[in-house]
N, CA, C and O atoms as a CHARMM CRD file, in Angstrom:
* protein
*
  324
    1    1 UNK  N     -9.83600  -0.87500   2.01600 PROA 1      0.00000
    2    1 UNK  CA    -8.94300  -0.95100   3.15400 PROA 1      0.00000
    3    1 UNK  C     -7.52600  -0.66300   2.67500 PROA 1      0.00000
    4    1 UNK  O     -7.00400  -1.28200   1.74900 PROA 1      0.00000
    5    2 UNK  N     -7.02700   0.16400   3.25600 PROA 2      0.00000
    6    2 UNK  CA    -5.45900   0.40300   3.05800 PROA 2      0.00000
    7    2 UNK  C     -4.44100  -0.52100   3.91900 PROA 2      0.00000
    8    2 UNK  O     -4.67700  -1.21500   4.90700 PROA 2      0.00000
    9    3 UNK  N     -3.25900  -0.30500   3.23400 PROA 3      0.00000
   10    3 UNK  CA    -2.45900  -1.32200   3.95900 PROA 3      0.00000
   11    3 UNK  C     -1.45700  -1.29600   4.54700 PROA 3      0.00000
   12    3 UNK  O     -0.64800  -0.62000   3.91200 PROA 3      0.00000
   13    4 UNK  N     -0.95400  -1.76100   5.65500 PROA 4      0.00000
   14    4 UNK  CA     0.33100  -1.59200   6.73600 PROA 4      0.00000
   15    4 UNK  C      1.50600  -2.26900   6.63900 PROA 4      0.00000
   16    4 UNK  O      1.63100  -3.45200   6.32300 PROA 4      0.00000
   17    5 UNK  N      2.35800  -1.50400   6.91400 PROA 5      0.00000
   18    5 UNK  CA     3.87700  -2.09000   6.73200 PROA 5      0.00000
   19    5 UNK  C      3.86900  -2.31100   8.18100 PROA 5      0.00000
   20    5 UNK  O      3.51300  -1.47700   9.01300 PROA 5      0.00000
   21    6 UNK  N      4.30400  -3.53900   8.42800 PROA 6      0.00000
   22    6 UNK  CA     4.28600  -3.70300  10.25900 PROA 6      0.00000
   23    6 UNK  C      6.01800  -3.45700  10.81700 PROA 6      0.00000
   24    6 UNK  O      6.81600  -2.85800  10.09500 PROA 6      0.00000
   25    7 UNK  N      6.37100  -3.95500  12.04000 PROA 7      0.00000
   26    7 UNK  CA     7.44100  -3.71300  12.14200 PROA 7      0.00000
   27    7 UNK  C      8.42100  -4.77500  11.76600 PROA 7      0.00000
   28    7 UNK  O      9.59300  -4.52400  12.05000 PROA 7      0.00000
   29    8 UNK  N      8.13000  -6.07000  11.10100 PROA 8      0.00000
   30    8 UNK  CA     8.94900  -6.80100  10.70700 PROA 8      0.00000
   31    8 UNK  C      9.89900  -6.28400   9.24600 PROA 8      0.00000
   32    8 UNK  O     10.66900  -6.97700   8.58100 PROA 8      0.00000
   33    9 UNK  N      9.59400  -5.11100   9.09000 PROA 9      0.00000
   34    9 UNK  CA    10.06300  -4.72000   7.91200 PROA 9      0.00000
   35    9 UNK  C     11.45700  -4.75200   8.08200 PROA 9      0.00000
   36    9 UNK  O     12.06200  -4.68200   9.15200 PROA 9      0.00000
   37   10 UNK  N     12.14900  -4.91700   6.40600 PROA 10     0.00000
   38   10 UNK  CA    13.58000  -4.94800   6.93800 PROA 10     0.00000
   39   10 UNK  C     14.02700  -4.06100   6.22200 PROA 10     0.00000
   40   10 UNK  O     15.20000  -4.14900   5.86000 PROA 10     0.00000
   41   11 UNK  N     13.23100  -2.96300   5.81600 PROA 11     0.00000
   42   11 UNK  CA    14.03900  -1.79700   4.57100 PROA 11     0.00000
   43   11 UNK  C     14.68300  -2.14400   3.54000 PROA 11     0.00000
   44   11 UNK  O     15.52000  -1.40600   3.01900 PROA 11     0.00000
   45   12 UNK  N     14.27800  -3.73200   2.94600 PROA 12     0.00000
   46   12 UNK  CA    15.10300  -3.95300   1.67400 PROA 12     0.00000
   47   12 UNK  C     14.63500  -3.01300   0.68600 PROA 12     0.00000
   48   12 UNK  O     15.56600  -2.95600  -0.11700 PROA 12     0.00000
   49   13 UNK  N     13.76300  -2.28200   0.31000 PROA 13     0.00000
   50   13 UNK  CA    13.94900  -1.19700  -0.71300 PROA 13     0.00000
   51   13 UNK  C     12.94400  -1.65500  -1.71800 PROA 13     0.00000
   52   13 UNK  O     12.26300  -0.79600  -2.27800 PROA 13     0.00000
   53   14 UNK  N     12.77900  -2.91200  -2.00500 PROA 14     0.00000
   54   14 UNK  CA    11.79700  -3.54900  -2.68200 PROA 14     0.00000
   55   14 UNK  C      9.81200  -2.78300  -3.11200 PROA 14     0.00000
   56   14 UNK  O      9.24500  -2.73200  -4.20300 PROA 14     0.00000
   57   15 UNK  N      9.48400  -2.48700  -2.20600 PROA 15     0.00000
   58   15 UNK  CA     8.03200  -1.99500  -1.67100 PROA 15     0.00000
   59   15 UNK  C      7.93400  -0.58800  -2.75500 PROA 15     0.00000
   60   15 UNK  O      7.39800  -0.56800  -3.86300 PROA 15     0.00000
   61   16 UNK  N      8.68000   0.62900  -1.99100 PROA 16     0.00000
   62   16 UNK  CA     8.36900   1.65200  -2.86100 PROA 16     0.00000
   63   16 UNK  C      8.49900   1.90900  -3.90400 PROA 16     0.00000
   64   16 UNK  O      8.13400   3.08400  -3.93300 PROA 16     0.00000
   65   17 UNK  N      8.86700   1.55700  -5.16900 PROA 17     0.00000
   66   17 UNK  CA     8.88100   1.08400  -6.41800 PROA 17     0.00000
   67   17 UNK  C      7.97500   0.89400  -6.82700 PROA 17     0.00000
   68   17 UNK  O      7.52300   1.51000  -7.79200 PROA 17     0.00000
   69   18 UNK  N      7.34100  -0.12500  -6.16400 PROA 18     0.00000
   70   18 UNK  CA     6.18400  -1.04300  -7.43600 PROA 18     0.00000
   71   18 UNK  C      4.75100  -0.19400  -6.63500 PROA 18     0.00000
   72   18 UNK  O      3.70200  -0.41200  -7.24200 PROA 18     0.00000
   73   19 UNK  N      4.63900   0.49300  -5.69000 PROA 19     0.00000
   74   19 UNK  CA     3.35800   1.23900  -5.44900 PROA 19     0.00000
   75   19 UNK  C      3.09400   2.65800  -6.45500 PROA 19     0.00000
   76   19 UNK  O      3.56300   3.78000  -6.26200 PROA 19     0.00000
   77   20 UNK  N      2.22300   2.22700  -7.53700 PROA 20     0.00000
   78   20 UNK  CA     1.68000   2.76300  -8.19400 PROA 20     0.00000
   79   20 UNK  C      0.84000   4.61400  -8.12700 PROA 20     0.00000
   80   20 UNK  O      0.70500   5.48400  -8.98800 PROA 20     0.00000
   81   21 UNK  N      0.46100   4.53400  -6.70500 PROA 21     0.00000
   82   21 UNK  CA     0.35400   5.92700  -6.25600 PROA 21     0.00000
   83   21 UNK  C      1.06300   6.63900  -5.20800 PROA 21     0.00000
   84   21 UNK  O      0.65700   7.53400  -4.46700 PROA 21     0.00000
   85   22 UNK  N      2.30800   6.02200  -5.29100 PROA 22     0.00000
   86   22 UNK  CA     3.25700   6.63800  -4.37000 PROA 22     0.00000
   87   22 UNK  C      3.08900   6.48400  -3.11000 PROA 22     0.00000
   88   22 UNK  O      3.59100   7.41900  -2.48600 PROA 22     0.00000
   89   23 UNK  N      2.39000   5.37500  -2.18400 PROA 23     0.00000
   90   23 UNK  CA     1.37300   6.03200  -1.16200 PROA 23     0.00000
   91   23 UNK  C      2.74200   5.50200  -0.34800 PROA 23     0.00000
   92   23 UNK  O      2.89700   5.97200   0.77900 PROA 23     0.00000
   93   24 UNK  N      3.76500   4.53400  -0.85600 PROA 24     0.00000
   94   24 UNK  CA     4.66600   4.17100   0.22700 PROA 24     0.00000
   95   24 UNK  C      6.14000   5.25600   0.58800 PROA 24     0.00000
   96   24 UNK  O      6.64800   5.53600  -0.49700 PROA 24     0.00000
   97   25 UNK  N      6.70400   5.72600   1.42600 PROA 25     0.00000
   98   25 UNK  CA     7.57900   5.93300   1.47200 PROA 25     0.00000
   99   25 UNK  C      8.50900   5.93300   3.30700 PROA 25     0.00000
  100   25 UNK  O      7.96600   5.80300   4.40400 PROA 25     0.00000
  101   26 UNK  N      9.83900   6.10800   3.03200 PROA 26     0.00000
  102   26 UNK  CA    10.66700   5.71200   4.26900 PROA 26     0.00000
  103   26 UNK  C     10.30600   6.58800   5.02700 PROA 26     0.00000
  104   26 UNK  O     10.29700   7.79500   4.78900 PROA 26     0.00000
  105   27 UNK  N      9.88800   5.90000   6.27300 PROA 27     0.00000
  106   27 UNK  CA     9.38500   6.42400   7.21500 PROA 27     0.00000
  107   27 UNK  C     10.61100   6.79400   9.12000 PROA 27     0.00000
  108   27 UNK  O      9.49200   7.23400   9.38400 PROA 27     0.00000
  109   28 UNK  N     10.83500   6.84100   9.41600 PROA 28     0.00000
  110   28 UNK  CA    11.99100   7.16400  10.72400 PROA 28     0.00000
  111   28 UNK  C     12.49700   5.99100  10.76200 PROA 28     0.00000
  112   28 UNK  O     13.72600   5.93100  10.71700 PROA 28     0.00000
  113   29 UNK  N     11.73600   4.75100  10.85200 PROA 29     0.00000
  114   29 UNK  CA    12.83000   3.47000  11.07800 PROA 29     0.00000
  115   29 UNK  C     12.14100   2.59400  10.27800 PROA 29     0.00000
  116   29 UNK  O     12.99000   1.70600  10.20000 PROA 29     0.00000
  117   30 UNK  N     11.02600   2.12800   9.49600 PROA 30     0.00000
  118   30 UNK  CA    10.86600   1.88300   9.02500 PROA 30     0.00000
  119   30 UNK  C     10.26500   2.47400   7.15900 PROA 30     0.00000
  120   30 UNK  O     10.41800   3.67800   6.95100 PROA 30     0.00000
  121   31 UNK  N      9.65700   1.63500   5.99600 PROA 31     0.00000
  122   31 UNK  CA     8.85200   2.07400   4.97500 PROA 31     0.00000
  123   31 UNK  C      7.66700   2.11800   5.84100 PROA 31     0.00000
  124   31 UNK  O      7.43600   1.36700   6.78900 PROA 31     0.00000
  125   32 UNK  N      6.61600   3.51900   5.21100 PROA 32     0.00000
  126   32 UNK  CA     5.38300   3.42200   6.15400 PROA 32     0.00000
  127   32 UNK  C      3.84800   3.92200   4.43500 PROA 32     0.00000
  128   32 UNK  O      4.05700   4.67000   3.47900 PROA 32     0.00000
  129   33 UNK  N      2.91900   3.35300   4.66500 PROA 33     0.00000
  130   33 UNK  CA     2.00300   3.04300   3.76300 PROA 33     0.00000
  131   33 UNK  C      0.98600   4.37200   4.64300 PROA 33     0.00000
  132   33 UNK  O      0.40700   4.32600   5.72900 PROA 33     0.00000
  133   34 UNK  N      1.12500   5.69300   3.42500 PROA 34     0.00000
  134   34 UNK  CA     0.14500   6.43300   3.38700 PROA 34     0.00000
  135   34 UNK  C     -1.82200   5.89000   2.31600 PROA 34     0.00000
  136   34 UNK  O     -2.37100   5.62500   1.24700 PROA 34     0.00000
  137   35 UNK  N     -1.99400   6.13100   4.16100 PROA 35     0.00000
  138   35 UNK  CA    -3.66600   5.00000   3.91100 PROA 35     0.00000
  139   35 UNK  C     -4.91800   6.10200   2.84300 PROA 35     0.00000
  140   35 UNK  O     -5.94800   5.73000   2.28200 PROA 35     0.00000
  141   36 UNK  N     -4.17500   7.76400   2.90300 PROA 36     0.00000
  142   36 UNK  CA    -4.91100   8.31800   1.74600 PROA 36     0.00000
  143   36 UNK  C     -4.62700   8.02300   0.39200 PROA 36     0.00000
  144   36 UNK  O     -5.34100   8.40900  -0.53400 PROA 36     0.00000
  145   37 UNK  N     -3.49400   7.27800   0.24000 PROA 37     0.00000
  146   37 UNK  CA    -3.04800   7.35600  -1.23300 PROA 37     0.00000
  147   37 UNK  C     -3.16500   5.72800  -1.62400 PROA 37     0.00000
  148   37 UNK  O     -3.13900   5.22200  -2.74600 PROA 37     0.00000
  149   38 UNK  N     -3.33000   4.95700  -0.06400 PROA 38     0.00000
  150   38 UNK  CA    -3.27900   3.31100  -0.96600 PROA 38     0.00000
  151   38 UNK  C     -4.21600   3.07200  -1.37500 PROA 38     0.00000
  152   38 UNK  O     -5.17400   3.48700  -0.72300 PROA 38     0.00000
  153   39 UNK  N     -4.46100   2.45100  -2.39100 PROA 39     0.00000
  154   39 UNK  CA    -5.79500   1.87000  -3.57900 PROA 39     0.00000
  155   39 UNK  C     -5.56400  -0.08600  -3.32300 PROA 39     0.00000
  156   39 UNK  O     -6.24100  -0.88100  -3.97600 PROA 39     0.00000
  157   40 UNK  N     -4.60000  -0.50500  -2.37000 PROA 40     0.00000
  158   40 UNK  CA    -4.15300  -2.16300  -2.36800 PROA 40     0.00000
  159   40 UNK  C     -4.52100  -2.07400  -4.03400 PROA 40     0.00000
  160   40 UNK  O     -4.95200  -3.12200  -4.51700 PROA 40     0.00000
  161   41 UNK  N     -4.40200  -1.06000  -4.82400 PROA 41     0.00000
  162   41 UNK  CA    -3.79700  -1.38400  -6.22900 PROA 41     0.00000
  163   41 UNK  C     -4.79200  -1.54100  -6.93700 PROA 41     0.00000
  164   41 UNK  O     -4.52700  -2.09400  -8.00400 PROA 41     0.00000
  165   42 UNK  N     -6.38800  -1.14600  -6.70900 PROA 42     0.00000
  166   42 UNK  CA    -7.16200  -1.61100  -7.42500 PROA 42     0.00000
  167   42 UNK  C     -7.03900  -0.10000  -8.68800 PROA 42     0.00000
  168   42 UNK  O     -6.43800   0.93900  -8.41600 PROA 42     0.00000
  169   43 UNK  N     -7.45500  -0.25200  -9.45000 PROA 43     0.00000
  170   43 UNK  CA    -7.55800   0.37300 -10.59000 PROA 43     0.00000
  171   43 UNK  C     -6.30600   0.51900 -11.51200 PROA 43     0.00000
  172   43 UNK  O     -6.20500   1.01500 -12.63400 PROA 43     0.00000
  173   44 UNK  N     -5.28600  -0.12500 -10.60800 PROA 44     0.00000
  174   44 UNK  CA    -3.76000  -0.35100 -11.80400 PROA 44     0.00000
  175   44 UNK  C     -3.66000  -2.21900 -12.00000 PROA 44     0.00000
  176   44 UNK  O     -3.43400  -2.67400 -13.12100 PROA 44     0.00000
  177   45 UNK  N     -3.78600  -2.82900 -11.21400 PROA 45     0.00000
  178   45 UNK  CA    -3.39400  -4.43000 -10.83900 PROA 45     0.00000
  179   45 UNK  C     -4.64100  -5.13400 -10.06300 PROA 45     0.00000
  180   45 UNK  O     -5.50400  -4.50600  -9.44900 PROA 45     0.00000
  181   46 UNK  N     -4.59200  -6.37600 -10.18200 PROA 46     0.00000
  182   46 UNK  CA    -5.61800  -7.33100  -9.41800 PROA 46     0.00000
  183   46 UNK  C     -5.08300  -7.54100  -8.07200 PROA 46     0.00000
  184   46 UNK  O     -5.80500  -7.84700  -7.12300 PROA 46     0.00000
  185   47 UNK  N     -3.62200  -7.35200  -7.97900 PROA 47     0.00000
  186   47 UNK  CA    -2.81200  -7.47800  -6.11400 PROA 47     0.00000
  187   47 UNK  C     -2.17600  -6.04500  -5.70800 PROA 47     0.00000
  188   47 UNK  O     -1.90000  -5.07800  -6.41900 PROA 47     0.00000
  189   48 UNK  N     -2.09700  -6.16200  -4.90200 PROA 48     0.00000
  190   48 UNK  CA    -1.51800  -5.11200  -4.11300 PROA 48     0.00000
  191   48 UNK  C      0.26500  -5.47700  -4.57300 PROA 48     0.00000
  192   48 UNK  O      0.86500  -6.43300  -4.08300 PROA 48     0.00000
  193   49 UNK  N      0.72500  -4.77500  -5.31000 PROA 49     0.00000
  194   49 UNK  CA     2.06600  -5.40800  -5.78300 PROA 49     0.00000
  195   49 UNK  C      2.95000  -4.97700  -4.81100 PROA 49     0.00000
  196   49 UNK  O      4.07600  -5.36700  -5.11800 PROA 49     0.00000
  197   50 UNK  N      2.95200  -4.22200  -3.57000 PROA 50     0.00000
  198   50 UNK  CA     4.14500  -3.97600  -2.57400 PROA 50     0.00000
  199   50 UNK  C      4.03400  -5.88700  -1.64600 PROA 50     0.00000
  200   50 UNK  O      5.00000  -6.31800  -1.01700 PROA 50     0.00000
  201   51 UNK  N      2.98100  -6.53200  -1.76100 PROA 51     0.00000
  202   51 UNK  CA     2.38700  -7.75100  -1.07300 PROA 51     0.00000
  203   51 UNK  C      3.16100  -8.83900  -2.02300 PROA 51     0.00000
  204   51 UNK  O      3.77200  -9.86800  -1.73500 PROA 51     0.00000
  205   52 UNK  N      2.98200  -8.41700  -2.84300 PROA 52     0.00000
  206   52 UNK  CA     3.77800  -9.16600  -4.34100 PROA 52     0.00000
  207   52 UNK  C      5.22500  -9.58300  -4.36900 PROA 52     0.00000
  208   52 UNK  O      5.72800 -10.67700  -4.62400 PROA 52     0.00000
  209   53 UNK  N      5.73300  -8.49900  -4.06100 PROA 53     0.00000
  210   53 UNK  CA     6.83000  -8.52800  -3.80500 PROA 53     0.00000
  211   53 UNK  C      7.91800  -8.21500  -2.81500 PROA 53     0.00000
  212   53 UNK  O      9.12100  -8.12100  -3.05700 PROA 53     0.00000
  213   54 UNK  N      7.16000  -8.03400  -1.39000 PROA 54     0.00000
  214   54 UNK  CA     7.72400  -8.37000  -0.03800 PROA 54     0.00000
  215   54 UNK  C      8.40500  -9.19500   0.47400 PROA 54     0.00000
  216   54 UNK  O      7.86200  -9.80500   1.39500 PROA 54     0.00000
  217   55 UNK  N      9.60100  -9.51300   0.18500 PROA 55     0.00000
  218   55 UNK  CA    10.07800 -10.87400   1.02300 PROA 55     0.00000
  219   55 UNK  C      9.74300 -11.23500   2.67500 PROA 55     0.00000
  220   55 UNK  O      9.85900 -12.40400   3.04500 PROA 55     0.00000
  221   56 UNK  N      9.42800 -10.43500   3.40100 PROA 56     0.00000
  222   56 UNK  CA     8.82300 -11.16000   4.81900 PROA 56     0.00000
  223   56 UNK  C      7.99600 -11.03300   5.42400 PROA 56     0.00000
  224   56 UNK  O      8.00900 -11.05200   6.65500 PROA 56     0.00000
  225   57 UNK  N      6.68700 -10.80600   4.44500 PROA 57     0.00000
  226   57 UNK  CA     5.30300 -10.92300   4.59000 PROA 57     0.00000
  227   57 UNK  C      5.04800  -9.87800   5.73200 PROA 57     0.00000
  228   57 UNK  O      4.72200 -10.20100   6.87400 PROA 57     0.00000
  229   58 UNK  N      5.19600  -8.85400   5.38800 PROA 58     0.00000
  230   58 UNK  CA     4.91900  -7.45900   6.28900 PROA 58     0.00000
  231   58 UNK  C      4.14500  -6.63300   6.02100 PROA 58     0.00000
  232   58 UNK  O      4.16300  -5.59100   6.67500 PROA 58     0.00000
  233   59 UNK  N      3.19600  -6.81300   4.96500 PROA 59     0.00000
  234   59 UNK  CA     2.03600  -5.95600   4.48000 PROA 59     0.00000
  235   59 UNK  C      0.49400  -6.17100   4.90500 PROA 59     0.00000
  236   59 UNK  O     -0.39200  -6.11000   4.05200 PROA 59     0.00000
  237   60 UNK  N      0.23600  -6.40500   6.15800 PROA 60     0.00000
  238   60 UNK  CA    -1.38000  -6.95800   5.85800 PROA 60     0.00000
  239   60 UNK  C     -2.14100  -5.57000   5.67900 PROA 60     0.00000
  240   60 UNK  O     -1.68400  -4.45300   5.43600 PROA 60     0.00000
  241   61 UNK  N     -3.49300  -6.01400   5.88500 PROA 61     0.00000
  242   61 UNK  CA    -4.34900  -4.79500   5.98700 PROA 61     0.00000
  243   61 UNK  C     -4.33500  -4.38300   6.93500 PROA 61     0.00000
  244   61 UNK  O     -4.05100  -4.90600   8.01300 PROA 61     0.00000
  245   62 UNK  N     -4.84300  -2.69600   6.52400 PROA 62     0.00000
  246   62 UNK  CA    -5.07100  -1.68000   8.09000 PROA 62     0.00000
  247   62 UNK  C     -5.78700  -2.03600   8.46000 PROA 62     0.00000
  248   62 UNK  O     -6.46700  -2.46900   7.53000 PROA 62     0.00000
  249   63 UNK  N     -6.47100  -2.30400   9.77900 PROA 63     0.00000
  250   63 UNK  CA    -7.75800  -2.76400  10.38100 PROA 63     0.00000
  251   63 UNK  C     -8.00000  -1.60400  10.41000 PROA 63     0.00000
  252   63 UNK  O     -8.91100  -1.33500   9.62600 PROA 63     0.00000
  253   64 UNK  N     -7.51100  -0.50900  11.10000 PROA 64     0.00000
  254   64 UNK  CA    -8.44900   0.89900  10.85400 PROA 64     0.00000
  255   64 UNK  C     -8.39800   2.05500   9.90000 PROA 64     0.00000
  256   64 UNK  O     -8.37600   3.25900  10.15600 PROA 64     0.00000
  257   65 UNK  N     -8.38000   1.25900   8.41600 PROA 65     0.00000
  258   65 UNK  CA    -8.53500   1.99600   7.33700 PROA 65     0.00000
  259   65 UNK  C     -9.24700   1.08300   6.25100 PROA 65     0.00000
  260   65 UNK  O     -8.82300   0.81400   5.12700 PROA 65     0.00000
  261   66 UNK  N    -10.26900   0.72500   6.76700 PROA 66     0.00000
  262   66 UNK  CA   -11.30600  -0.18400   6.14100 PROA 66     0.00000
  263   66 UNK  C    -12.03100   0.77000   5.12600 PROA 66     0.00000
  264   66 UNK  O    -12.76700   1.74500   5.27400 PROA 66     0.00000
  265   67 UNK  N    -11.54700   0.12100   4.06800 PROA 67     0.00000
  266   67 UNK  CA   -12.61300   0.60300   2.72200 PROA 67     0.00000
  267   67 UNK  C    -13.49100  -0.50800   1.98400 PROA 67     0.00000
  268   67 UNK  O    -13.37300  -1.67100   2.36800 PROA 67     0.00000
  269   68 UNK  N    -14.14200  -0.28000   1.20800 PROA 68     0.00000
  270   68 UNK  CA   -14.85400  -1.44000   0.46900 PROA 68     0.00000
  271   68 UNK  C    -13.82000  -1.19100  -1.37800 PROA 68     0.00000
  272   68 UNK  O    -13.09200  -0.27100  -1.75200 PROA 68     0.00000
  273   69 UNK  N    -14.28300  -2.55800  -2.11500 PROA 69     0.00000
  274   69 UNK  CA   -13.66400  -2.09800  -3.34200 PROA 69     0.00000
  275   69 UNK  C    -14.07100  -0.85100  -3.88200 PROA 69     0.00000
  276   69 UNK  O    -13.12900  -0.12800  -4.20700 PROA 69     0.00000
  277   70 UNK  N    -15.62400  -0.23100  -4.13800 PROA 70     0.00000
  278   70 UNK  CA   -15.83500   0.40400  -4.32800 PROA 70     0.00000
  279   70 UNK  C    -15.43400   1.90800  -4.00300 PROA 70     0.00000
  280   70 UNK  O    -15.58400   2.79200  -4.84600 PROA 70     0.00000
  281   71 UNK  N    -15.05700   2.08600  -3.08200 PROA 71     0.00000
  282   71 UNK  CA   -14.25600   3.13000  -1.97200 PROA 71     0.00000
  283   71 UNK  C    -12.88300   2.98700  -2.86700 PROA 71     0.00000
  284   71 UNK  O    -12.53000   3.95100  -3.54500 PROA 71     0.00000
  285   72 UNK  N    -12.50900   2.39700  -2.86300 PROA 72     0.00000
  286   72 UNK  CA   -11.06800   2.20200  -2.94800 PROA 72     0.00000
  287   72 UNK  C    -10.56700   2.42400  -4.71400 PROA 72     0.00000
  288   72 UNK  O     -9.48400   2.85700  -5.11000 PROA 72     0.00000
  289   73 UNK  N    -11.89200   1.91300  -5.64700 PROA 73     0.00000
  290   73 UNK  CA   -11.72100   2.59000  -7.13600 PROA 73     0.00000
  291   73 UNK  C    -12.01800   4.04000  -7.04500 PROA 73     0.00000
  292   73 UNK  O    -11.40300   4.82200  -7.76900 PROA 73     0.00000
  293   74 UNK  N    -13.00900   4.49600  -6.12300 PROA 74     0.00000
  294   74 UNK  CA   -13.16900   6.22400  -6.20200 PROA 74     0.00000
  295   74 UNK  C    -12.25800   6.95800  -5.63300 PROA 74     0.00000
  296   74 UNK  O    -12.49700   8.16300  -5.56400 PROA 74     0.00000
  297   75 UNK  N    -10.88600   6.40900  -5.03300 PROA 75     0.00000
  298   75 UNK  CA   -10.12200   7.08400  -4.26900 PROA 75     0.00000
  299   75 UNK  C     -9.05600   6.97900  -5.40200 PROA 75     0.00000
  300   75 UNK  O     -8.10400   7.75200  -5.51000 PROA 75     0.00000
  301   76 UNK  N     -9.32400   5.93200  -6.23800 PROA 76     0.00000
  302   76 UNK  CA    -8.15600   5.77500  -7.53300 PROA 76     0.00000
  303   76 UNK  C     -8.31100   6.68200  -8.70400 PROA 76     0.00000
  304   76 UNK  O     -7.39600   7.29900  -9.25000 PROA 76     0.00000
  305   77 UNK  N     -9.31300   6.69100  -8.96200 PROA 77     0.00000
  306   77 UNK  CA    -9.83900   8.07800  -9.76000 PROA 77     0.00000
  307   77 UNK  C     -9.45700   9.51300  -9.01700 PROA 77     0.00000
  308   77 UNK  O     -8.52200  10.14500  -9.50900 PROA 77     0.00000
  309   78 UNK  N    -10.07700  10.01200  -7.95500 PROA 78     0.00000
  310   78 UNK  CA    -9.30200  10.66800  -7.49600 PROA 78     0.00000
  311   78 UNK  C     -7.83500  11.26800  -7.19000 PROA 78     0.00000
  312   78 UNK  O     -7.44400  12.42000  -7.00300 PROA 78     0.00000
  313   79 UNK  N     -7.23700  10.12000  -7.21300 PROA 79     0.00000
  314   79 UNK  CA    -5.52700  10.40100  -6.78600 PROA 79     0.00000
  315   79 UNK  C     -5.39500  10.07300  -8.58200 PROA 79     0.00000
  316   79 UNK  O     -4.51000  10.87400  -8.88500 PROA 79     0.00000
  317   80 UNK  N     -5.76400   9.39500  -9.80000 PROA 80     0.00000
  318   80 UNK  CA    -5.15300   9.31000 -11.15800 PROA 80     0.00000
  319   80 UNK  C     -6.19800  10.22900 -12.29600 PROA 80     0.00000
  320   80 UNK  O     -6.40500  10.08800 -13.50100 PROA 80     0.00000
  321   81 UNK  N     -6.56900  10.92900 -11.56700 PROA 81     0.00000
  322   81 UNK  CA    -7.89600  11.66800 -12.39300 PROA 81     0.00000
  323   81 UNK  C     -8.89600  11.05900 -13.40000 PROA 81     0.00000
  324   81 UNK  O     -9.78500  11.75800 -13.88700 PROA 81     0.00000
């Protein structure tokens, strides 16, 4: 499952940094989480480190970008060869 920046975001800048496959970037008014590139971090970290380090809890999961772990290490291989 990939993961969503909702609209409580406050653009502190924090998020795109620590995402490991780039999947986050600024989006028209908010940061917005590309759901082909998020791995919620599996094959670099045990957490999703944009979740890590969010100050106002604005990351849950996509409900409609449901993957399993397994899905989500073959999409990490893919995007890190």
């Amino acid at each position: 499952m990939s993961l969503l920046i909702t609209d409580e975001c406050i653009n502190c800048d924090v998020c795109e940094p620590e995402c490991p496959n780039g999947a986050i970037s600024q989006g028209d008014e908010i940061y917005v989480i590309d759901p082909n590139l998020c791995t919620e971090c599996v094959g670099h970290y045990d957490t999703p480190q944009c979740v890590e380090v969010c100050p106002v809890d604005c990351i849950p999961l996509d409900p409609n970008n449901q993957e399993t772990h397994d899905e989500l290490m073959i999409k990490y291989h893919k995007i890190n060869g």
